[in-house]
LOKEPA-51894 format. One record per residue: x, y, z negated of N, C-alpha, C, CB in turn. Coordinates in steps of 0.02 Angstrom, whole numbers, plus 50000, padded with zeros to 5 digits. Glycine has a CB too. Example, Ala and Ser with C-alpha at 12.3 -4.5 7.8 and 13.67 -1.06 7.14 Angstrom:
<sites>
506604971649610506154977549610506604983549610505654977649548506424988849646506844994749643506455000249606507044997049714
</sites>
This chain:
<sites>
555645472645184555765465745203556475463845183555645464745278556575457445161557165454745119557575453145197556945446645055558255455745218558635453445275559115449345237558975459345323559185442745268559685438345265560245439345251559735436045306560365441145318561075443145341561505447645315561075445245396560805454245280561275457845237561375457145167561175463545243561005453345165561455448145088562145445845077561185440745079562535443045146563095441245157563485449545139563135437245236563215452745173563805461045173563355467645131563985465045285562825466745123562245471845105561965477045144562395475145056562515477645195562345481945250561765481745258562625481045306561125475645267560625476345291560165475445227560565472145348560505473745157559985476345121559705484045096560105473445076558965482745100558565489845077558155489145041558245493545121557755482945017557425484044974557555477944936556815485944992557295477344864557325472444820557035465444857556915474844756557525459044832557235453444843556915448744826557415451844852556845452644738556135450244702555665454144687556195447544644555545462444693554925464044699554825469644748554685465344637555245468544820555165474944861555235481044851554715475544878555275484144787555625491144786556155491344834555935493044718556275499544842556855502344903557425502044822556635513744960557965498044854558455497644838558855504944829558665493144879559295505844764559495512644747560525510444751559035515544649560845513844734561605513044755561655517244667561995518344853562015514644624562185515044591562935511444527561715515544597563085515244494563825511744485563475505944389564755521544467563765502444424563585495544366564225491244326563165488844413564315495744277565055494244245565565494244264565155489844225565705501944322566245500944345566465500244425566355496144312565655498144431565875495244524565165499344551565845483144548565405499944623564625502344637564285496644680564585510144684563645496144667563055491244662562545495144663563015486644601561955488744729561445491644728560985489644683561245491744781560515492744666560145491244606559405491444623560325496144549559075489844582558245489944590557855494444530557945481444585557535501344530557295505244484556835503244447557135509944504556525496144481555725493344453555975487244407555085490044528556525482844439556375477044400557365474044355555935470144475557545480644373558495481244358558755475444399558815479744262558485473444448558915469744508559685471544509558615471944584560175467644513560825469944512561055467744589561285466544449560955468344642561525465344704562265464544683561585470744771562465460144677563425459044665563545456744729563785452344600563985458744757564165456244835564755450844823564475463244892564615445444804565155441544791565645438344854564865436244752566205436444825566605434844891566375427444930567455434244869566245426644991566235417545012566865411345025565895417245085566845410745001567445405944988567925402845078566985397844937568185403145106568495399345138569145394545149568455401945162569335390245199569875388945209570155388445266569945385145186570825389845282571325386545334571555382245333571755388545348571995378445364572365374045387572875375945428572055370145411573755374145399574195373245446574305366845445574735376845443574475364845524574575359245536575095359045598573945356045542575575356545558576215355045610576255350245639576805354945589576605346945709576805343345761577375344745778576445343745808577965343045785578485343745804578845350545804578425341245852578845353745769579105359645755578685365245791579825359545775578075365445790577405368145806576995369745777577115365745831576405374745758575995376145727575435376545758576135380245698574845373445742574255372045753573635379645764574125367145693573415382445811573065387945826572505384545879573565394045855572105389645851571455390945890571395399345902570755387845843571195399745970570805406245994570245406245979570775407846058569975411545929569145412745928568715416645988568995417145864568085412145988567495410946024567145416246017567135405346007567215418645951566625423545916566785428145883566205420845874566735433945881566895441845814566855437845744566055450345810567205438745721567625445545724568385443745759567745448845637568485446545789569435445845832569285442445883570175440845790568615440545901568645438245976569385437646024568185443646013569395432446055570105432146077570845431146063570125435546091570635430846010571265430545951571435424845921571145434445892572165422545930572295416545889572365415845801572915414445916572095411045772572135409145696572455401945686571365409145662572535401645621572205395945616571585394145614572365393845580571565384045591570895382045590570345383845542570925376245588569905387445530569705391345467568845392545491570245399745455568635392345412567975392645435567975392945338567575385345498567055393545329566765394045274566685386945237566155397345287566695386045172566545381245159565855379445137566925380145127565685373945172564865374145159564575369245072564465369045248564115370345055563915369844995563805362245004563325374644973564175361944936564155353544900565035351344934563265346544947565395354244978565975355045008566555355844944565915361345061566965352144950567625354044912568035358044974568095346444880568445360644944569015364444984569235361145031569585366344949569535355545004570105351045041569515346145081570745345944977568835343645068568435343345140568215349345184567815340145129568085354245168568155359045221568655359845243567995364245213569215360545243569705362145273569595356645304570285363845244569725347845299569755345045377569225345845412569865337945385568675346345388567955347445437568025355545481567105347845373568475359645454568645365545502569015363745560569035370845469569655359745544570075355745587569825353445625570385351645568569305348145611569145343045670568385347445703568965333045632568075350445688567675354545721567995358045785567435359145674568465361845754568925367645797569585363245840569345374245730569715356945832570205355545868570115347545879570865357945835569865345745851569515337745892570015333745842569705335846005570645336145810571005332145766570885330345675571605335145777570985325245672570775323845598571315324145565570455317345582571095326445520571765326845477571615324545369572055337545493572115321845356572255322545291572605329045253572605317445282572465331045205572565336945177573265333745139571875340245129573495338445153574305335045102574535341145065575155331945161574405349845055574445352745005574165358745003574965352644990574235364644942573855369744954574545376144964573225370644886574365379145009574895384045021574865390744969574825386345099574185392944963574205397344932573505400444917574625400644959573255404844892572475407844901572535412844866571825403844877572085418444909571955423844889571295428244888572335426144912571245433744876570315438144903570675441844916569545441044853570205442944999570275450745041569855452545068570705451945090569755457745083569075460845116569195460945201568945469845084569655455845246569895459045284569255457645360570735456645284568955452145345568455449445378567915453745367568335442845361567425459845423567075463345406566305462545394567235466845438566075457145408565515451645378565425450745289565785443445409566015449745272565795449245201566715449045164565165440545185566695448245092567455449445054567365442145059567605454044966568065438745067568045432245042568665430145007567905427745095568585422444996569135420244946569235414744983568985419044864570155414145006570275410545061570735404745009570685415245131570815397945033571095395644998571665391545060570605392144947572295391145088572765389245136573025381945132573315393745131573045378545164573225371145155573635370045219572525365645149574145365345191574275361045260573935353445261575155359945270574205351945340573705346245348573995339745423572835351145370574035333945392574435329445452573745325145462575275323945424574045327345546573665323745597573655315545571574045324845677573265311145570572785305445553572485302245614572215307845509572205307045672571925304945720571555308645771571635301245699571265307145806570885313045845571375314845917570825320845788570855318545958571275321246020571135328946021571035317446097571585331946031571875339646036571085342246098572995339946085570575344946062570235348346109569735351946082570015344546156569745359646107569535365246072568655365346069569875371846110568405364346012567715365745991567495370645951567495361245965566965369945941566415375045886566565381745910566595374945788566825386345847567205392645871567675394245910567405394845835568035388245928568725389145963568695388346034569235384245939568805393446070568875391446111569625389846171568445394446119570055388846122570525386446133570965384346072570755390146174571405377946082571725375846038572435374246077571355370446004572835376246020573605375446058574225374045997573825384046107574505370146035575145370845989575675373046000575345366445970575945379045959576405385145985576935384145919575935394345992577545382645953578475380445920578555388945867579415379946023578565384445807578645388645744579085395945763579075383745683579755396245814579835403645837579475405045895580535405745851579075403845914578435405545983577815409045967578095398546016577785409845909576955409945890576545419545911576925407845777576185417045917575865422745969575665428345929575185420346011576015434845952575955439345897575285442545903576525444445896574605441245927574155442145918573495436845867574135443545975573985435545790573535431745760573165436045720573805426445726572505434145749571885437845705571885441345630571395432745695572155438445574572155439945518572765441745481571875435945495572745446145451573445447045406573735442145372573395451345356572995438545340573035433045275573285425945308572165431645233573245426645375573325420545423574255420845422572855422345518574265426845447574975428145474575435425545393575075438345505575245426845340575675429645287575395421145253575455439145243575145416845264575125410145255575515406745284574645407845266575505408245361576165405345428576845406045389576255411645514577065412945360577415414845359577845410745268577185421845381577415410945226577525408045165577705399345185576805409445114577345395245224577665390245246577985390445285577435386645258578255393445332578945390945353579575394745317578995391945432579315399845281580025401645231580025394845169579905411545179579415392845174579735389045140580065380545161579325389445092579685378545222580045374045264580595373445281579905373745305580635380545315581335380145350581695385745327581315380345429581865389045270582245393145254582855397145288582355390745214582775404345291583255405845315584085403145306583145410945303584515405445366585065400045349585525408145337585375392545426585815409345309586445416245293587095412045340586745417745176587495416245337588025416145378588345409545387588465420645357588565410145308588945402645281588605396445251589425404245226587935396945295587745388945291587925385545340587065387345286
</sites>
């Protein structure tokens, strides 16, 4: 039987999803991939695309606590998958205003990268900032909390590396360190 879910990670694939053969583990130019002996099925576990959002307020950064695994409990940013027929820069505010009740305009891209760090599937994250437009501050969808925590406050339990090291690329580049003799 073809599992869904392990399409996203393969974990739960076992057999072929066009002619039911038991799926074999084999290396396919290099990478290892599961394969199909009957019909040369290739599985490629490709990455799913996502985005964040930072979004500042008064010398503050915009977080949500997640609702749901992976990091249960843990603050991020606003971040989620982007859904199909979705540009980047509309997912990212539709993550925003899902997860924090605020709308926002996208005003740039911070940075993007692929990591495997999310254990569901590899993805390809793309970082934006983003000014509030409208909306009222109140935690939905995944979030079950939303807060705004002062750029030296920020809670050293944020969920993701890729999160932290996005935070961190905008405000070095916002607010740059000052050396002695500035």
């Amino acid at each position: 039987m073809y599992d869904i879910d392990g399409q996203a990670n393969q974990d739960g694939l076992r057999v072929c999803p066009r002619c039911a053969t038991e799926l074999s583990s084999g290396d396919v130019r290099g990478h290892p991939r599961l394969t199909c002996p009957a019909c040369n099925y290739i599985f490629y576990l490709t990455p799913a695309p996502v985005t964040c959002v930072i979004v500042e307020r008064d010398r503050s950064i915009l977080l949500v606590r997640r609702r749901y695994p992976p990091k249960t409990g843990m603050w991020c940013l606003p971040a989620g998958f982007i859904e199909t027929g979705e540009s980047p820069e509309e997912s990212a505010a539709r993550e925003v205003q899902e997860e924090t009740g605020l709308d926002v305009r996208i005003t740039g891209l911070i940075d993007s990268w692929a990591t495997s760090e999310d254990p569901r599937t590899p993805v390809v994250s793309f970082a934006f900032t983003g000014a509030i437009v409208g909306g009222e501050l109140v935690a939905g969808d995944d979030a079950d909390e939303a807060e705004f925590f002062p750029v030296d406050s920020l809670p050293d339990d944020i969920a993701f590396t890729t999160h932290r090291n996005a935070i961190r690329k905008y405000l070095d580049g916002r607010y740059p360190p000052r050396g002695p003799d500035s």
